[in-house]
C-alpha positions in Angstrom: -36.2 43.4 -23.4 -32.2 43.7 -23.0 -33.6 43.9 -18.9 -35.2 40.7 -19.2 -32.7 39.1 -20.9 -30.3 40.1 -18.7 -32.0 39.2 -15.4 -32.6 35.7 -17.4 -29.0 34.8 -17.6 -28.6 36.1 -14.1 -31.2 33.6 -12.7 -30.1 30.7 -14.8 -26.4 31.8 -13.7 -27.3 31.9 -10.0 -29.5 28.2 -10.9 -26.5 26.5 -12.0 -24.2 28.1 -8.8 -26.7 26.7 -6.6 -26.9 23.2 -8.3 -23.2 22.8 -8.2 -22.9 23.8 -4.5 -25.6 21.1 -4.1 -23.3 18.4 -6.2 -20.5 19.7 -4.0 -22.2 18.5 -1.1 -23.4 15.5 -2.3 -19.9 14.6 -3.4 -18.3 15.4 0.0 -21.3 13.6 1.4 -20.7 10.2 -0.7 -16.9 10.7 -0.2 -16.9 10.7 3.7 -19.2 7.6 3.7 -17.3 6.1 1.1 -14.1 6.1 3.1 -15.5 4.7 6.1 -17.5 1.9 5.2 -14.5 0.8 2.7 -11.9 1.3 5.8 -14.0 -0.5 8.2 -15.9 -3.0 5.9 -13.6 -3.4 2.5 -14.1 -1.9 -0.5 -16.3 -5.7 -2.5 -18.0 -5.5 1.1 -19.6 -2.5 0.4 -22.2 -1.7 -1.9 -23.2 1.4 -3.9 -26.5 1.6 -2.0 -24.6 1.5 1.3 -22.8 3.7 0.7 -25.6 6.1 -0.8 -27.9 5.3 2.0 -24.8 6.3 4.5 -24.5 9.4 3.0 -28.2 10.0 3.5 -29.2 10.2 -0.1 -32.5 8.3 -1.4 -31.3 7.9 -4.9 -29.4 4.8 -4.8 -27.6 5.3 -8.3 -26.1 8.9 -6.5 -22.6 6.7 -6.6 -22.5 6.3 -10.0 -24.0 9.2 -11.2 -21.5 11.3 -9.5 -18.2 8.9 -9.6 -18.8 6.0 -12.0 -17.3 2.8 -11.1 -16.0 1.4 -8.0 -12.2 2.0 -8.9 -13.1 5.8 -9.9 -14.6 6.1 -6.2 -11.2 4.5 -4.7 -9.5 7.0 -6.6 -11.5 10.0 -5.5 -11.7 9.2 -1.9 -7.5 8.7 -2.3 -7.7 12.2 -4.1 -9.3 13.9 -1.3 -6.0 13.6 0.9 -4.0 14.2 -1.5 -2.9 18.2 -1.4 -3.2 18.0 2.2 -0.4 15.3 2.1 1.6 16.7 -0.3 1.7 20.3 1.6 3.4 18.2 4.8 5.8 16.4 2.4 6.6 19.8 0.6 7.2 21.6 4.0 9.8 18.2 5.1 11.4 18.4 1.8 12.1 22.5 2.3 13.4 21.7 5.8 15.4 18.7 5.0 17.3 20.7 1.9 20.2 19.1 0.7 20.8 16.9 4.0 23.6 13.7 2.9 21.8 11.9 5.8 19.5 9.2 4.9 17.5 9.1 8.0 16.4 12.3 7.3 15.0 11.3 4.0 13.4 8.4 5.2 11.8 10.7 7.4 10.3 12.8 4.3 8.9 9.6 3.0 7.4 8.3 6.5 6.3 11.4 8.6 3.3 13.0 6.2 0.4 9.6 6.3 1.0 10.4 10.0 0.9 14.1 10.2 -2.3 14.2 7.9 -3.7 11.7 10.4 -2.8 13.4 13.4 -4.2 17.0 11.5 -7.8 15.0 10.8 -8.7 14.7 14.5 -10.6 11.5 15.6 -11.6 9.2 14.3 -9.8 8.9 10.9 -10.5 6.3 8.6 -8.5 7.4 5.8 -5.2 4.7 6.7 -7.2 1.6 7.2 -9.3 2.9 3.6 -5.5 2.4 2.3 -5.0 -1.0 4.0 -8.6 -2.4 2.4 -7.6 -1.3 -0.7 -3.3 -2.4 -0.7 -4.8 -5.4 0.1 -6.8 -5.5 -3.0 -5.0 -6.4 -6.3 -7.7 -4.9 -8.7 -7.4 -1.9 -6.8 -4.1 -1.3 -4.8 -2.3 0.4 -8.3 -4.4 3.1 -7.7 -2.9 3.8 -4.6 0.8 3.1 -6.5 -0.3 5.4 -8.9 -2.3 8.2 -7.0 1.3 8.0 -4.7 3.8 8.2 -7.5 1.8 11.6 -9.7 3.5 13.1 -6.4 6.4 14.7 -7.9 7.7 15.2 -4.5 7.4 11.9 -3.3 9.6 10.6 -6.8 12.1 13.2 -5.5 12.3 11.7 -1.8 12.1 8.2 -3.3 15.1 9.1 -5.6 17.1 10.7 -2.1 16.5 7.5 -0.1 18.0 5.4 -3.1 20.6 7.4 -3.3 22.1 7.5 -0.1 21.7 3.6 0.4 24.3 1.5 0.0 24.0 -1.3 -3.3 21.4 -3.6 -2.9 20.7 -6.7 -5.5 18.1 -5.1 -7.5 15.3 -8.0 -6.0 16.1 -7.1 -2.6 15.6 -3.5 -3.3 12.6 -4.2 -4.8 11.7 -6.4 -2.3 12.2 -3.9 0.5 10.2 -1.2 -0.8 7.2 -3.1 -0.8 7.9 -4.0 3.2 8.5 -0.6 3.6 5.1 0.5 2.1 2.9 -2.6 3.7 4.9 -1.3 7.1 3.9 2.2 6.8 0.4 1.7 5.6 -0.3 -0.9 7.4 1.1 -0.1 11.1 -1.0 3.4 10.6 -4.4 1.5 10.2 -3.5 -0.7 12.9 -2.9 3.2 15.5 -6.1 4.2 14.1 -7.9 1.0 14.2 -7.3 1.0 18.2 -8.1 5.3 18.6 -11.2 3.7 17.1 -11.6 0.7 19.5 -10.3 3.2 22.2 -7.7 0.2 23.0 -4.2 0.9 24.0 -1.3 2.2 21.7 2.3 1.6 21.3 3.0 4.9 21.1 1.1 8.3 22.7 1.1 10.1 19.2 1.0 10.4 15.6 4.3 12.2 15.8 5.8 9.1 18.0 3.9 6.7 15.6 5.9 8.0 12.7 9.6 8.5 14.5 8.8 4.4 15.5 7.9 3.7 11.4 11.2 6.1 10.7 13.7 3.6 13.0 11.6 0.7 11.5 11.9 1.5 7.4 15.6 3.1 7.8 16.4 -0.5 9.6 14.8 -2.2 7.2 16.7 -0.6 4.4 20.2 -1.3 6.0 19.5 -4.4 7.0 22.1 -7.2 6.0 21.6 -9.2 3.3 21.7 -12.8 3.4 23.3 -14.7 0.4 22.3 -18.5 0.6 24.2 -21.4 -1.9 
């Protein structure tokens, strides 16, 4: 009897291995779609049966049984980049150390969208999945707030601030949302034409982001203009 039993939890252990590996899957599966009919489509344009039916499953409640709403979806496809991400702004912020120059930590803030890009292969869809949703104000504090649970990222932020000289607090606020439509937004538009297979500014990723780098640290030291 203590056999049976035994060999009972086994099978109903090795059951529920297999059915998670399978939800695994699935997940990935949904994800992947997910990501590319929001980047290409936006994320209202796209329905939970599209993006069910992309990911080859016949069950067309398969996005809400495994994610919920729309919004949790957003934030599980942003999720998916994230440790990948955060490993290329961990190694910037180790090689960067205590550096007093602020181009270097603008650099740390700009360089890892890129390098995860440029790590993916082709095609990518993940920066114009970002632009969809930034563009979206139901959905573009996700992004804010998928970005800033970064501790690393608060630490960069925190360096570039430092080392800038005083701005009015509404132009610095108003420069750090240039700075993040720049970013996001001049990444979708690389990976929209690798896509297309139209022409590119710039040859690379790596270029792409040393272009962005000259672009944001410009942006930050701009002038500013005081009017009567």
């Amino acid at each position: 009897m203590a056999d049976r039993t035994v060999g009972a939890d086994r099978t109903v252990g090795a059951d529920r291995t297999v059915r998670a590996e399978r939800a695994g899957v699935t997940r990935e599966l949904i994800l992947t779609a997910a990501e590319r009919l929001f980047a290409e489509h936006g994320v209202y344009a796209v329905s939970n049966r599209q993006v069910s039916e992309a990911a080859g499953q016949g069950n067309n409640a398969a996005v809400g049984y495994h994610f919920g709403t729309k919004a949790d979806l957003v934030r599980a496809v942003a999720r998916r980049h994230a440790e990948q991400i955060e490993e290329i702004r961990a190694r910037l912020l180790t090689a960067t150390g205590d550096s007093s120059d602020v181009r270097d930590w603008v650099d740390c803030l700009v360089r890892p969208i890129p390098e995860h890009l440029a790590a993916l292969g082709s095609p990518t869809w993940y920066a114009r999945f970002c632009a969809q949703v930034m563009t979206d104000p139901a959905l573009h504090r996700i992004l804010i707030e998928e970005s800033l649970a970064s501790a690393s990222l608060r630490q960069i932020v925190g360096e570039v601030n430092r080392r800038l000289p005083g701005l009015p607090p509404e132009v610095h606020a108003e420069r750090a949302a240039m700075a993040r439509q720049l970013i996001v937004h001049m990444c979708a538009e690389r990976e929209r034409a690798l896509a297309e297979g139209t022409p590119t500014p710039r040859a690379s990723w790596r270029d792409t982001a040393t272009g962005l780098v000259d672009a944001v640290l410009g942006l930050w030291l701009a002038p500013v203009t005081h009017r009567p």
